[in-house]
C-alpha positions as CSV (number, residue, x, y, z in Angstrom):
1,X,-31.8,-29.1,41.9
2,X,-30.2,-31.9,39.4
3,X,-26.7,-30.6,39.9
4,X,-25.2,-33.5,37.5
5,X,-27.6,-31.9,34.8
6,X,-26.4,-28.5,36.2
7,X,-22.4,-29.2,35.9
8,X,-23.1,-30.6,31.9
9,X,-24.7,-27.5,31.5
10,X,-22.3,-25.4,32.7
11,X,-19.6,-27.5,30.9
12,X,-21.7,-27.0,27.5
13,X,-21.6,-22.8,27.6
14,X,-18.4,-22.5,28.8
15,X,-16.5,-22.9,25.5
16,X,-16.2,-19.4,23.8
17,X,-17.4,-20.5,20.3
18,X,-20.3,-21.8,21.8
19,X,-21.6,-18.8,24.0
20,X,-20.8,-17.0,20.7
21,X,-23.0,-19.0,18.3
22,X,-25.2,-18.8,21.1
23,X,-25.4,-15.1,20.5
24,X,-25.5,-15.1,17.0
25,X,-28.9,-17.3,17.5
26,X,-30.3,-15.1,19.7
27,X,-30.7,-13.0,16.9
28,X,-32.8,-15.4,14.7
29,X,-32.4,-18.7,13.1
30,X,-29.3,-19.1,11.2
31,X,-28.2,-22.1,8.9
32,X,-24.9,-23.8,9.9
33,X,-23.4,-22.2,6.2
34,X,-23.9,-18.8,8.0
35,X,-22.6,-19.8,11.1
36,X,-19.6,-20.9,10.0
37,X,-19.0,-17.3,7.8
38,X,-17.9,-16.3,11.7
39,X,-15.2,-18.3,12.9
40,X,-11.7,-19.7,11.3
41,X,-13.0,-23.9,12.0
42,X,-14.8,-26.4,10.0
């Protein structure tokens, strides 16, 4: 196991917004207009 690549992964999903837009393309692709209709950053 390639814990370096491990801890930058870990580091990567932790933020909220990114598990979130995670989630949201999950769901299907999405272009980054539509992404940004869900959160309050630009």
């Amino acid at each position: 196991m390639d814990y370096k690549a491990l801890s930058t992964l870990l580091k990567t999903i932790s933020d909220s917004n990114r598990l979130e837009i995670i989630d949201l393309l999950s769901c299907g692709e999405l272009c980054a207009c539509d992404l940004l209709e869900h959160f309050q950053f630009s």
